[in-house]
PDB file of N, CA, C and O in Angstrom:
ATOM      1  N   UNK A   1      11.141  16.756  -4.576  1.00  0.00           N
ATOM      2  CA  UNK A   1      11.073  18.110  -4.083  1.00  0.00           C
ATOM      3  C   UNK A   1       9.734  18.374  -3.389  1.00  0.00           C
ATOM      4  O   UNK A   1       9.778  18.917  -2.285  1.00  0.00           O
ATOM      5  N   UNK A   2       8.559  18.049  -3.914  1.00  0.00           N
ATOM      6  CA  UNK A   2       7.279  18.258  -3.557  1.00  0.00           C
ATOM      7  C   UNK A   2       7.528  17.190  -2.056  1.00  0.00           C
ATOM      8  O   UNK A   2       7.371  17.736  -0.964  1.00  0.00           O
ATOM      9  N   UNK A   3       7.711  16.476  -2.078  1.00  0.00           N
ATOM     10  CA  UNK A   3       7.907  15.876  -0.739  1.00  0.00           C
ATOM     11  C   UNK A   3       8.740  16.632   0.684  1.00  0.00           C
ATOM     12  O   UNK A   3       8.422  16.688   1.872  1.00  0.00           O
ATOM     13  N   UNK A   4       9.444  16.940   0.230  1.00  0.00           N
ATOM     14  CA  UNK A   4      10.125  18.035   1.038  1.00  0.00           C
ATOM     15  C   UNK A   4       9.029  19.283   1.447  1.00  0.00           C
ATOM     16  O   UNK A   4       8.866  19.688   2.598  1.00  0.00           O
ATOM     17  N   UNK A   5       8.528  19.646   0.598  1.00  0.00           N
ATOM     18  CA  UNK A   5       7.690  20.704   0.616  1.00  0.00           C
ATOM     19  C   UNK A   5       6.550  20.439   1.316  1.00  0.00           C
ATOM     20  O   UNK A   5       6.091  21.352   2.002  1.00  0.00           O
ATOM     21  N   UNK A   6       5.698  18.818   1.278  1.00  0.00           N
ATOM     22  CA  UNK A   6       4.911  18.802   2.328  1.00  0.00           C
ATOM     23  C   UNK A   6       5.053  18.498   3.920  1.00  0.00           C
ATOM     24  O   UNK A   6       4.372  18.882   4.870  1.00  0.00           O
ATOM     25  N   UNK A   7       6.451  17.479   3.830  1.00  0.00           N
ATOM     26  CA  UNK A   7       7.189  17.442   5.281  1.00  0.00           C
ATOM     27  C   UNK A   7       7.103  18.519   5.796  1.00  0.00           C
ATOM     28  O   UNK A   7       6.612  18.603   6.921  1.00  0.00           O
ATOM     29  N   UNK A   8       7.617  19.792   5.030  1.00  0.00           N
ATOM     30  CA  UNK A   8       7.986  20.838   5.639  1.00  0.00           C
ATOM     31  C   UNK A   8       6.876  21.619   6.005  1.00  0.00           C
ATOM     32  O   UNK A   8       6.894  22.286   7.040  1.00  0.00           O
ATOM     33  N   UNK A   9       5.886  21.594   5.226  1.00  0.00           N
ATOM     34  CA  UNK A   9       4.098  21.878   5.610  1.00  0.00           C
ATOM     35  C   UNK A   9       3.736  21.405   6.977  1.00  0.00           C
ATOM     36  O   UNK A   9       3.468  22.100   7.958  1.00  0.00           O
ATOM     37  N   UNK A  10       3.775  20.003   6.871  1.00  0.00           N
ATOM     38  CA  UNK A  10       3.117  19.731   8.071  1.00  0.00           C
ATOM     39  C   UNK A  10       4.230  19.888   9.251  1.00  0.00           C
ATOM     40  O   UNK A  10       3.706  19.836  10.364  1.00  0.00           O
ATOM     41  N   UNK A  11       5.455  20.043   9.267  1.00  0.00           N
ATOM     42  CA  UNK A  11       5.899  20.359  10.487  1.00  0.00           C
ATOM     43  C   UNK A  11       5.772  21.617  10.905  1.00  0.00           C
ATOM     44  O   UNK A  11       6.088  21.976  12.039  1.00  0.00           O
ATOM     45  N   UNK A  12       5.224  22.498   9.871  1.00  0.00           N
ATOM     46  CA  UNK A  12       5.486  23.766  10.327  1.00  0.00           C
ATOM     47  C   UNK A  12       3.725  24.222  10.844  1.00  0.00           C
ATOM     48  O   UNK A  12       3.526  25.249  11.493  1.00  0.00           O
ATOM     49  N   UNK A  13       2.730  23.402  10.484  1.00  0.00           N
ATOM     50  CA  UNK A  13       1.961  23.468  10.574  1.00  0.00           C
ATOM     51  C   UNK A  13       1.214  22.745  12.228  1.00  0.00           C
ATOM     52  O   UNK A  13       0.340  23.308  12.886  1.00  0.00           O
ATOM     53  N   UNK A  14       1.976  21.180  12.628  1.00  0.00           N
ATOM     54  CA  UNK A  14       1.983  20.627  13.281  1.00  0.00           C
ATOM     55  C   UNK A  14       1.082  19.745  12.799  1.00  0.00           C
ATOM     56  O   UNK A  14       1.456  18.655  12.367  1.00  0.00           O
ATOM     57  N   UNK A  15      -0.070  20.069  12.813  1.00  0.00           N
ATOM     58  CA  UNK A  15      -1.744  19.237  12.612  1.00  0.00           C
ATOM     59  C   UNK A  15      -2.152  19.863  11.189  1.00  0.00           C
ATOM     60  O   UNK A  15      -2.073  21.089  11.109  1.00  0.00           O
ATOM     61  N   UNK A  16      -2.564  19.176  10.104  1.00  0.00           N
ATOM     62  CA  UNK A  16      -3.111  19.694   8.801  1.00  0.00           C
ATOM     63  C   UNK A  16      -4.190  18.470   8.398  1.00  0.00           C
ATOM     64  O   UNK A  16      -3.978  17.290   8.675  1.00  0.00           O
ATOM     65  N   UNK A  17      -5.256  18.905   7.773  1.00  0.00           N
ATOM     66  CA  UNK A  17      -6.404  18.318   7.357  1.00  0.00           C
ATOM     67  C   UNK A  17      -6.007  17.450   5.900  1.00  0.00           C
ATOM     68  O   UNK A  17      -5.671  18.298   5.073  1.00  0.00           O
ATOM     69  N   UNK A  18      -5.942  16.301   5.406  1.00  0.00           N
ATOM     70  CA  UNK A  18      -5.829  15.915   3.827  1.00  0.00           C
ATOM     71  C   UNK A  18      -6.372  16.851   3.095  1.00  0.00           C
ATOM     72  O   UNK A  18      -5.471  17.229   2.346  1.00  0.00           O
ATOM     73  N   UNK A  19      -7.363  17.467   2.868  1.00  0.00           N
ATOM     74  CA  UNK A  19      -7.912  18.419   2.604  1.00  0.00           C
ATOM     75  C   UNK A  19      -6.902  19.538   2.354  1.00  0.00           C
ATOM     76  O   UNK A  19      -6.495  19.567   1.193  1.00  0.00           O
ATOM     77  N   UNK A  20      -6.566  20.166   2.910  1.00  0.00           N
ATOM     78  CA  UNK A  20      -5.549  20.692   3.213  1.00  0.00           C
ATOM     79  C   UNK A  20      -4.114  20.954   2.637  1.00  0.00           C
ATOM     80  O   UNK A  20      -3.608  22.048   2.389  1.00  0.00           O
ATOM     81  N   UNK A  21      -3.559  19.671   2.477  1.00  0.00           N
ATOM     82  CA  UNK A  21      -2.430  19.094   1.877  1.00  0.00           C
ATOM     83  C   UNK A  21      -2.786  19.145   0.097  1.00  0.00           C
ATOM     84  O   UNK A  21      -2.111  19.478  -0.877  1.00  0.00           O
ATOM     85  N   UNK A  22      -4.291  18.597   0.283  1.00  0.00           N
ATOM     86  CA  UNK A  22      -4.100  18.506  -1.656  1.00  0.00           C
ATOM     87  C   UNK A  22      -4.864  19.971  -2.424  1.00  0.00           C
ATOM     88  O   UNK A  22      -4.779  20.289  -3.610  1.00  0.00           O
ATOM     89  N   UNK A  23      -5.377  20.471  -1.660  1.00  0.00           N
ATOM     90  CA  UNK A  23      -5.735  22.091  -1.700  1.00  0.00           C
ATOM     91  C   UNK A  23      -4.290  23.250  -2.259  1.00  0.00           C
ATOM     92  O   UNK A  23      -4.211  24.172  -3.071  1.00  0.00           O
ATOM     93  N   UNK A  24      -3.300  22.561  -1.294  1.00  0.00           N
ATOM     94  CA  UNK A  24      -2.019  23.830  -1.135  1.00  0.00           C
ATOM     95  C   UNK A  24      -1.254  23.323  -2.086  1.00  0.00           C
ATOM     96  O   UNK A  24      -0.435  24.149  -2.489  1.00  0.00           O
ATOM     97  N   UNK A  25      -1.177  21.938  -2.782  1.00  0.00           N
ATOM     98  CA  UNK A  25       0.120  20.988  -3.342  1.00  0.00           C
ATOM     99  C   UNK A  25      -0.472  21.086  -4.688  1.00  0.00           C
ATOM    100  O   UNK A  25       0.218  21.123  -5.707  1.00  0.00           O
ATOM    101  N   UNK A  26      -1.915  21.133  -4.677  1.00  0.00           N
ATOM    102  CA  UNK A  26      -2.945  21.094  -5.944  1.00  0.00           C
ATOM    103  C   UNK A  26      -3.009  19.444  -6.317  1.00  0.00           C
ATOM    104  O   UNK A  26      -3.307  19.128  -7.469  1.00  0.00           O
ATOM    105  N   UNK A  27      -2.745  18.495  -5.394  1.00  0.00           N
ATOM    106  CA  UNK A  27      -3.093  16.765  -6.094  1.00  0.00           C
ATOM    107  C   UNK A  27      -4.040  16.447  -5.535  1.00  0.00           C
ATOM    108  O   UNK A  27      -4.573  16.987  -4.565  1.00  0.00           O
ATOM    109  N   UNK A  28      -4.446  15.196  -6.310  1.00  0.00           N
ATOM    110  CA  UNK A  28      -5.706  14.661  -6.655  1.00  0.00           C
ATOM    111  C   UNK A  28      -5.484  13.820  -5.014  1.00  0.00           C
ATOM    112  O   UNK A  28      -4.635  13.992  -4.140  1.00  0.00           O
ATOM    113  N   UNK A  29      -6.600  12.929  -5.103  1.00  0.00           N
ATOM    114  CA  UNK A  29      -6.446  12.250  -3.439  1.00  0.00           C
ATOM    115  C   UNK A  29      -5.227  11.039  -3.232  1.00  0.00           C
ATOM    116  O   UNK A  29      -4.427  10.588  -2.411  1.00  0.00           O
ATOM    117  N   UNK A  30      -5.781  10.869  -4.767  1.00  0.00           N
ATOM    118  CA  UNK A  30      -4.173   9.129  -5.129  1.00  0.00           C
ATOM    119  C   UNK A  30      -2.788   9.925  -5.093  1.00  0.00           C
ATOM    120  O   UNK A  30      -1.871   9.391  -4.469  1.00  0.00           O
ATOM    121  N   UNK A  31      -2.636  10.746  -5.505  1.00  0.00           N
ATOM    122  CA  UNK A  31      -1.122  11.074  -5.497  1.00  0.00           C
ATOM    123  C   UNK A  31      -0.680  11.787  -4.200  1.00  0.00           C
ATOM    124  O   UNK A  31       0.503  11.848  -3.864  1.00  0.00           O
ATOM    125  N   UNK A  32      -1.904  12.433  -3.343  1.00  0.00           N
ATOM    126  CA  UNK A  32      -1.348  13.084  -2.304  1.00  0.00           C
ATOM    127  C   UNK A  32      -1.119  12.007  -1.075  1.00  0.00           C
ATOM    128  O   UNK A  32      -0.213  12.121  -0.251  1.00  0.00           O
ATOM    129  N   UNK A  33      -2.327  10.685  -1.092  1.00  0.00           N
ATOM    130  CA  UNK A  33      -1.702   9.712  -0.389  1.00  0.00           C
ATOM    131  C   UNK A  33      -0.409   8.946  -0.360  1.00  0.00           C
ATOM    132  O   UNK A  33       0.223   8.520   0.607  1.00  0.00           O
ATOM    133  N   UNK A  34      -0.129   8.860  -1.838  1.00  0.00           N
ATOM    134  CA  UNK A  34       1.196   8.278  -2.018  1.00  0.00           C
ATOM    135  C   UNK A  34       2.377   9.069  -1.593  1.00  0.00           C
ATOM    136  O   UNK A  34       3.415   8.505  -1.247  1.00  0.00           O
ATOM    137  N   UNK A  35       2.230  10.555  -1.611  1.00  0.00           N
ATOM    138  CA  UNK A  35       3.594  11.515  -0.997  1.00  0.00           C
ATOM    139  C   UNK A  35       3.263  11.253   0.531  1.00  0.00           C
ATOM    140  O   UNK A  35       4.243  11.147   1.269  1.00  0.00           O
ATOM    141  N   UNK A  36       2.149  11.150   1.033  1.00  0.00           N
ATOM    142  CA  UNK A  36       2.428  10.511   2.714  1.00  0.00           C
ATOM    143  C   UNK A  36       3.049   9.572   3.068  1.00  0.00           C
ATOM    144  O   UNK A  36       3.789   9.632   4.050  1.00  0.00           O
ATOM    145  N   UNK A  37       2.861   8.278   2.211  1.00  0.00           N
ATOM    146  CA  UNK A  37       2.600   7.632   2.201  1.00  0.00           C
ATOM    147  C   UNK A  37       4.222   6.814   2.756  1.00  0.00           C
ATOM    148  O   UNK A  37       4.165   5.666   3.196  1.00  0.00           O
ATOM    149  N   UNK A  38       5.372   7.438   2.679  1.00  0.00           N
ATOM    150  CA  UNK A  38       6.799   7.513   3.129  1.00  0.00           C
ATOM    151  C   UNK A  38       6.581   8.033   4.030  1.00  0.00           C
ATOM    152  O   UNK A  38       6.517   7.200   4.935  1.00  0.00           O
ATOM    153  N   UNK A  39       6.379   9.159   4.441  1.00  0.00           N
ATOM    154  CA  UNK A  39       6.261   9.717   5.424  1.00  0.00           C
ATOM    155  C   UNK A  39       5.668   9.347   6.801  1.00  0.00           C
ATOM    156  O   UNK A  39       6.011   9.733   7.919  1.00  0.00           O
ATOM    157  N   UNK A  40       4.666   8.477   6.418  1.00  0.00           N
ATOM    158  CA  UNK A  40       4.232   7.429   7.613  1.00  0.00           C
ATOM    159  C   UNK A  40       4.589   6.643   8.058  1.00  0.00           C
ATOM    160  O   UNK A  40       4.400   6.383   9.246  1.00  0.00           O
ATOM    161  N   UNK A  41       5.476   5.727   6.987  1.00  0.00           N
ATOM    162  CA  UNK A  41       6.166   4.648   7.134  1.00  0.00           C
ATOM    163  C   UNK A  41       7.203   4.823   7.987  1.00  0.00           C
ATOM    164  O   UNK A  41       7.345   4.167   9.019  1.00  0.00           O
ATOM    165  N   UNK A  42       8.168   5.944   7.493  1.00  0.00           N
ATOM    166  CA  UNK A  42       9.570   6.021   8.348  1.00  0.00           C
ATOM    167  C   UNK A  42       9.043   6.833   9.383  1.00  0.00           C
ATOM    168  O   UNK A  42       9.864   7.400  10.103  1.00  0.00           O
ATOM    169  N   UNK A  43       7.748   7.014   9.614  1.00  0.00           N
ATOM    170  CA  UNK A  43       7.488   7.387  12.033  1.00  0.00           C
ATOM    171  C   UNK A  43       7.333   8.959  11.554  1.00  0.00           C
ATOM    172  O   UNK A  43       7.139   9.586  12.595  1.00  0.00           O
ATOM    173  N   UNK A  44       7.333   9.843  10.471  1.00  0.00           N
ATOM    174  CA  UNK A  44       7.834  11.379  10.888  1.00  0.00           C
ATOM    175  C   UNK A  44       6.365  12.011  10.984  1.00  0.00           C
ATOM    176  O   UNK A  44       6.190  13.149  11.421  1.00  0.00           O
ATOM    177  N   UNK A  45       5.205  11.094  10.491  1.00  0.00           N
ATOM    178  CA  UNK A  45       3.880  11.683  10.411  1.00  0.00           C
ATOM    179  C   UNK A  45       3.044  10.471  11.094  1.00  0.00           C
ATOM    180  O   UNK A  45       3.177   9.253  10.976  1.00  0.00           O
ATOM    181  N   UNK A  46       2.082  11.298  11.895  1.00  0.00           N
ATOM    182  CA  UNK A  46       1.188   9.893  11.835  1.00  0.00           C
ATOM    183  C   UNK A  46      -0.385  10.515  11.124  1.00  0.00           C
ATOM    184  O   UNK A  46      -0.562  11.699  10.838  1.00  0.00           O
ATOM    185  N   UNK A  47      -1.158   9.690  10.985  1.00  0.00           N
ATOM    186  CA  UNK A  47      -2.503   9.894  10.392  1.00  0.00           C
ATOM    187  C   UNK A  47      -3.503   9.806  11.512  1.00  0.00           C
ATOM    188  O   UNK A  47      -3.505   8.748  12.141  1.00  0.00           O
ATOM    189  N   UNK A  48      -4.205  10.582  11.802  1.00  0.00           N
ATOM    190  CA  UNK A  48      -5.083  10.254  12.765  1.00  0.00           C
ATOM    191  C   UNK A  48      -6.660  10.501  12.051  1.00  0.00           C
ATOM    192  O   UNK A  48      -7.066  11.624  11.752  1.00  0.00           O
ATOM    193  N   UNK A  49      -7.540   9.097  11.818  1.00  0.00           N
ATOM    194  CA  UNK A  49      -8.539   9.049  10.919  1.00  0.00           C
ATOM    195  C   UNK A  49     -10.257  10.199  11.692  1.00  0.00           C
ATOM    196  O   UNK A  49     -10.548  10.291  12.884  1.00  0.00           O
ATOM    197  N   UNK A  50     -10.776  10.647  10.884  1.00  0.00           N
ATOM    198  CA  UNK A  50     -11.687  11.245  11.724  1.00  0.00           C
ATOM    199  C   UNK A  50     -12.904  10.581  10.335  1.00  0.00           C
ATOM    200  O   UNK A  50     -12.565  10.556   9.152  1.00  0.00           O
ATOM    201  N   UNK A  51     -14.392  10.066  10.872  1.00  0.00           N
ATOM    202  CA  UNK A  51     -14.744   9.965  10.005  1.00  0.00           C
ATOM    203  C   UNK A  51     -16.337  10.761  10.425  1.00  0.00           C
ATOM    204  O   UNK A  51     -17.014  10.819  11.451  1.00  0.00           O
ATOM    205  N   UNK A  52     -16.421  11.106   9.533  1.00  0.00           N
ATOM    206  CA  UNK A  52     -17.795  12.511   9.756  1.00  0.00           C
ATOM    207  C   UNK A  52     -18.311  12.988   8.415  1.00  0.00           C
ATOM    208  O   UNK A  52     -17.797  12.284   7.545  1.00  0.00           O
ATOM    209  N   UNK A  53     -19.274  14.073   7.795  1.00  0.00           N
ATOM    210  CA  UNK A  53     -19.545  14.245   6.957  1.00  0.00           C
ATOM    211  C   UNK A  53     -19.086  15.197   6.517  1.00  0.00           C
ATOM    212  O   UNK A  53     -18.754  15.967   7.418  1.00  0.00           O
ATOM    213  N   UNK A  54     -18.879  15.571   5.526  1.00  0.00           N
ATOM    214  CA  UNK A  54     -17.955  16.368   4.753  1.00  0.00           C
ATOM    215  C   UNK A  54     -18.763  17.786   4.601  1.00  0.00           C
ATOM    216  O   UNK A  54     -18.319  18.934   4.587  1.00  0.00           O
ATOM    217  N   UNK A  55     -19.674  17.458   4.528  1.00  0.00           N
ATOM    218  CA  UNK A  55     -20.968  19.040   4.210  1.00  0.00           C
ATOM    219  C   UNK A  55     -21.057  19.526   5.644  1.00  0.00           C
ATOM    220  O   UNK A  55     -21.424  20.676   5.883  1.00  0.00           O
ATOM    221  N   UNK A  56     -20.726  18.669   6.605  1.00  0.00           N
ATOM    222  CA  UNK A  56     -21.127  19.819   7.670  1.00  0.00           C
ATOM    223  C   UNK A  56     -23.057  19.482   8.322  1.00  0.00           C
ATOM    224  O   UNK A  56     -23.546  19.775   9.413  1.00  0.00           O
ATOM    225  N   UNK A  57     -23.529  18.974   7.439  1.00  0.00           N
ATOM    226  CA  UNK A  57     -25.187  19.197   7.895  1.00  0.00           C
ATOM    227  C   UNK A  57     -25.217  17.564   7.967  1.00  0.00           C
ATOM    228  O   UNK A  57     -25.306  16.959   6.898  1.00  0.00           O
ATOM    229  N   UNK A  58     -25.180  17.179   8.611  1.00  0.00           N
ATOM    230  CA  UNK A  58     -25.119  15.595   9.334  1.00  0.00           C
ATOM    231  C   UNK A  58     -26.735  15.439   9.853  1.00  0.00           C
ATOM    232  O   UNK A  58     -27.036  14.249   9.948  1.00  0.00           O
ATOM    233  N   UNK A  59     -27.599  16.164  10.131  1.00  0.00           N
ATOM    234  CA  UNK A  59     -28.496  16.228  10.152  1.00  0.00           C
ATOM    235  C   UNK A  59     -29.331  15.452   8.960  1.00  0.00           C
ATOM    236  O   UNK A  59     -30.114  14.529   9.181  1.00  0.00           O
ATOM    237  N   UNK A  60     -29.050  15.944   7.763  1.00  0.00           N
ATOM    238  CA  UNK A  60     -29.404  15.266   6.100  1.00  0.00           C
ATOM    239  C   UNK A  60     -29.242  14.146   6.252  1.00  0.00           C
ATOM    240  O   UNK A  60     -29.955  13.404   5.577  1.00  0.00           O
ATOM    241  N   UNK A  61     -28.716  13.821   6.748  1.00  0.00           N
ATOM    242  CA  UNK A  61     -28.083  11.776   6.475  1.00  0.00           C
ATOM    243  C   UNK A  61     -27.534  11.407   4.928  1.00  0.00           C
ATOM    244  O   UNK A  61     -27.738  10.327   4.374  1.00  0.00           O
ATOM    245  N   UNK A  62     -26.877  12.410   4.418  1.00  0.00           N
ATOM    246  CA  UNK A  62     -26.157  12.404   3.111  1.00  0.00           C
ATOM    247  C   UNK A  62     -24.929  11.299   3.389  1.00  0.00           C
ATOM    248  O   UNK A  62     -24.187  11.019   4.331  1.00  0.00           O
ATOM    249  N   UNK A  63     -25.110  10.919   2.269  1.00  0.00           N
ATOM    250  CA  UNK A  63     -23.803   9.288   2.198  1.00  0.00           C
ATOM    251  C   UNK A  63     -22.141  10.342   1.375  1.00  0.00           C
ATOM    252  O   UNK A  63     -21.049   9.985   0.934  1.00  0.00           O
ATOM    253  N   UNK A  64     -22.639  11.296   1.502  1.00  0.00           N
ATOM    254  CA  UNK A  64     -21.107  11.821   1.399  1.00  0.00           C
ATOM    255  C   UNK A  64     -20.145  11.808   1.935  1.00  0.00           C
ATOM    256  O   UNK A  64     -20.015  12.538   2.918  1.00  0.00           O
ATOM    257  N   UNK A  65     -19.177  11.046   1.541  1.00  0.00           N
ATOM    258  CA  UNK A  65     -17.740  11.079   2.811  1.00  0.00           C
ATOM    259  C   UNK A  65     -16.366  11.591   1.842  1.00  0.00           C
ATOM    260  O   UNK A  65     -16.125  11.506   0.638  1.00  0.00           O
ATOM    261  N   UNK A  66     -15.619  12.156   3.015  1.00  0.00           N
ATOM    262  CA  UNK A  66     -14.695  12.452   2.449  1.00  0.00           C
ATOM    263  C   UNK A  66     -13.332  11.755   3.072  1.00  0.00           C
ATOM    264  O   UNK A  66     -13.434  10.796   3.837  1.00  0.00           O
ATOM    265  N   UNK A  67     -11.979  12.333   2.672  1.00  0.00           N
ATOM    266  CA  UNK A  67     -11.188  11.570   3.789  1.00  0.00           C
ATOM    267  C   UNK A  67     -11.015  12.924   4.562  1.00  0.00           C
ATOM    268  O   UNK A  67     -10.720  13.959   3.965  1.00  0.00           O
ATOM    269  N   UNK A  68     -11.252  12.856   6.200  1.00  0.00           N
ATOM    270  CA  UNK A  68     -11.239  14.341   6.715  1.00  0.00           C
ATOM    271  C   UNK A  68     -10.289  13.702   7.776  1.00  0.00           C
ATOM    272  O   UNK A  68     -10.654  13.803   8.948  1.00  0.00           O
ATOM    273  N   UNK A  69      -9.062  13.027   7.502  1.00  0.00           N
ATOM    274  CA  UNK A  69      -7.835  13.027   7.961  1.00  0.00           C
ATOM    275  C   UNK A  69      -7.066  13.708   8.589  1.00  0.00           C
ATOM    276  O   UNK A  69      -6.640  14.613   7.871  1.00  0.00           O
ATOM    277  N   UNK A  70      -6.504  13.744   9.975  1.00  0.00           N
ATOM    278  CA  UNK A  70      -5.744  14.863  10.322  1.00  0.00           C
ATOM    279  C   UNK A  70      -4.223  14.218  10.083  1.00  0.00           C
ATOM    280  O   UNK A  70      -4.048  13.121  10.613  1.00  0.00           O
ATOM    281  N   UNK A  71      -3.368  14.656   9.513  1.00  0.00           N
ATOM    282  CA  UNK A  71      -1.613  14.165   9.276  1.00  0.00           C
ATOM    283  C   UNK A  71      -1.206  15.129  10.805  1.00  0.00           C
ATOM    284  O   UNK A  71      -1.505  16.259  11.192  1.00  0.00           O
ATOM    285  N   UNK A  72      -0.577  14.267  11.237  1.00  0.00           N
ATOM    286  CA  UNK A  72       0.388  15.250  12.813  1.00  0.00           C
ATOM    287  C   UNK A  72       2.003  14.945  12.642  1.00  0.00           C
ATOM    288  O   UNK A  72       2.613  13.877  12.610  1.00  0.00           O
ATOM    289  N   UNK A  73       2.397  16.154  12.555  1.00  0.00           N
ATOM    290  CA  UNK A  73       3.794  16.058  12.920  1.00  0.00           C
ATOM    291  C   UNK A  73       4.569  15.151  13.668  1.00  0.00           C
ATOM    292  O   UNK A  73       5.491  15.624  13.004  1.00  0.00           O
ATOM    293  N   UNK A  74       5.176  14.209  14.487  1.00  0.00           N
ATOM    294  CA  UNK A  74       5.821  13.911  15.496  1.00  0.00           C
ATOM    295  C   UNK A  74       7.903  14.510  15.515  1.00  0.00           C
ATOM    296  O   UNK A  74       8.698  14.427  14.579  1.00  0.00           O
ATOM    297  N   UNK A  75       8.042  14.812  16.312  1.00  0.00           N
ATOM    298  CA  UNK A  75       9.057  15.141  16.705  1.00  0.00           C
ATOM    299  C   UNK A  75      10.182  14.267  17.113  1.00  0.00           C
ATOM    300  O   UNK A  75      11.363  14.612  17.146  1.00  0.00           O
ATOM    301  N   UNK A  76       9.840  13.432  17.332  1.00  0.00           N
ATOM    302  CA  UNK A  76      10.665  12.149  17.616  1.00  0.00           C
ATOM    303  C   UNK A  76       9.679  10.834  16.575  1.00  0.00           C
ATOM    304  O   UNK A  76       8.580  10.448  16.975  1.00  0.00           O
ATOM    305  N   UNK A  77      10.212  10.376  15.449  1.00  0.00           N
ATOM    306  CA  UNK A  77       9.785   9.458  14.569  1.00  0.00           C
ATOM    307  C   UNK A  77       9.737   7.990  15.155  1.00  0.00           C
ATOM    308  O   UNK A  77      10.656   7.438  15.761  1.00  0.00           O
ATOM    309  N   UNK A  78       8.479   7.454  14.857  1.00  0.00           N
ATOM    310  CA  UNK A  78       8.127   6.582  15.832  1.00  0.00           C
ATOM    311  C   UNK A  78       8.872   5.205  15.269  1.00  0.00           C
ATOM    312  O   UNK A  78       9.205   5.287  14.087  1.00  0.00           O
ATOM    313  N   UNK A  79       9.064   4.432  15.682  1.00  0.00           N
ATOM    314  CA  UNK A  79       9.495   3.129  14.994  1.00  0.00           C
ATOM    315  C   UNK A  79       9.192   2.143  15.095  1.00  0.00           C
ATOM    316  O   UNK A  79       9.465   1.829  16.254  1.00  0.00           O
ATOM    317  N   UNK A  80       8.777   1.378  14.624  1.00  0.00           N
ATOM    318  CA  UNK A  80       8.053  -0.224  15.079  1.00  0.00           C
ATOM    319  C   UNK A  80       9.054  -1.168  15.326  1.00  0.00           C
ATOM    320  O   UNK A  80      10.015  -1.619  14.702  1.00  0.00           O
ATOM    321  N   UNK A  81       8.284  -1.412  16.975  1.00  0.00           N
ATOM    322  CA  UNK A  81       9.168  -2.450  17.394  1.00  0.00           C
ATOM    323  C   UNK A  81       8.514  -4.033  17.314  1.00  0.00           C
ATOM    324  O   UNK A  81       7.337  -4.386  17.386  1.00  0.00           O
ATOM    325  N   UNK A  82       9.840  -4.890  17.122  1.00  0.00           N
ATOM    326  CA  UNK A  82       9.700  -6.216  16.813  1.00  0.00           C
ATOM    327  C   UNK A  82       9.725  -6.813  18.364  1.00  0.00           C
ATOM    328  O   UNK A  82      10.642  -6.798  19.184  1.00  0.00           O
ATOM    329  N   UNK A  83       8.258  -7.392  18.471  1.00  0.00           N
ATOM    330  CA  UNK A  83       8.682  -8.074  19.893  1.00  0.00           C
ATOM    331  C   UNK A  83       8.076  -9.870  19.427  1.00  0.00           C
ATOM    332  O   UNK A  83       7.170 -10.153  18.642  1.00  0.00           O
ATOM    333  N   UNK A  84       8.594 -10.429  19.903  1.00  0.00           N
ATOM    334  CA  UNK A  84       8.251 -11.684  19.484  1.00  0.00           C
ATOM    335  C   UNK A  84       7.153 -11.825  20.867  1.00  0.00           C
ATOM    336  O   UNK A  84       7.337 -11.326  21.977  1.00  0.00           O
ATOM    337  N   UNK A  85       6.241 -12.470  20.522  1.00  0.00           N
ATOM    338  CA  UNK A  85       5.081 -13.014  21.685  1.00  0.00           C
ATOM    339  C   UNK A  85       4.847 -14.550  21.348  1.00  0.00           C
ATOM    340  O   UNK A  85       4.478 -14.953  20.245  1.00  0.00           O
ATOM    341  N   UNK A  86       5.070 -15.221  22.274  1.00  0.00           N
ATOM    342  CA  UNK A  86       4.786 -16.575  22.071  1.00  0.00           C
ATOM    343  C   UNK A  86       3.485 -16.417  23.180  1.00  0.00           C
ATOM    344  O   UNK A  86       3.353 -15.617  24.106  1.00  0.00           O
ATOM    345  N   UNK A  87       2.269 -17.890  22.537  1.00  0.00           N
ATOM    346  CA  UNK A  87       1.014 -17.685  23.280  1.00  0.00           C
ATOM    347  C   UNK A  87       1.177 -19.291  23.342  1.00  0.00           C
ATOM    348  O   UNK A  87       1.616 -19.983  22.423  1.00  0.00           O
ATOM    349  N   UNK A  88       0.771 -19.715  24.511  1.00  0.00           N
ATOM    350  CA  UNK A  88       0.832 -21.163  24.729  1.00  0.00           C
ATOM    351  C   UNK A  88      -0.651 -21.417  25.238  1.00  0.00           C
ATOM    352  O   UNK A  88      -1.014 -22.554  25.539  1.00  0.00           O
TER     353      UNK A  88
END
């Protein structure tokens, strides 16, 4: 059910932060990756990684990171194609 509920988040949302997702769902970072974690696979989300500091003051040179992930909707689910490449 909770899976449904975040599909339905991020499509309605389009673009949502991880942050975001485990804020509104209330899970920890391991369980909210694992409910993506289908969702990526079968094409309906993709992850687009952003990596930056989490406080905002990047200036500090603080070793704080977070995952500041954007999840995007796609509308048409992407699918991986099998191409064989031979290299001679």
């Amino acid at each position: 059910m909770i899976l449904l509920e975040i599909k339905q988040y991020i499509k309605q949302h389009h673009q949502v932060r991880f942050s975001d997702i485990k804020h509104r769902f209330a899970l920890s970072e391991s369980a909210a990756q694992a409910l993506l974690a289908p969702l990526i696979r079968q094409g309906f989300v993709l992850r687009i990684e952003e990596h930056r500091c989490t406080t905002g003051a990047c200036s500090t040179h603080c070793e704080k990171e977070g995952d500041n992930s954007l999840y995007q909707w796609l509308e048409r689910p992407l699918k991986p194609l099998s191409v064989p490449i031979q290299i001679t």
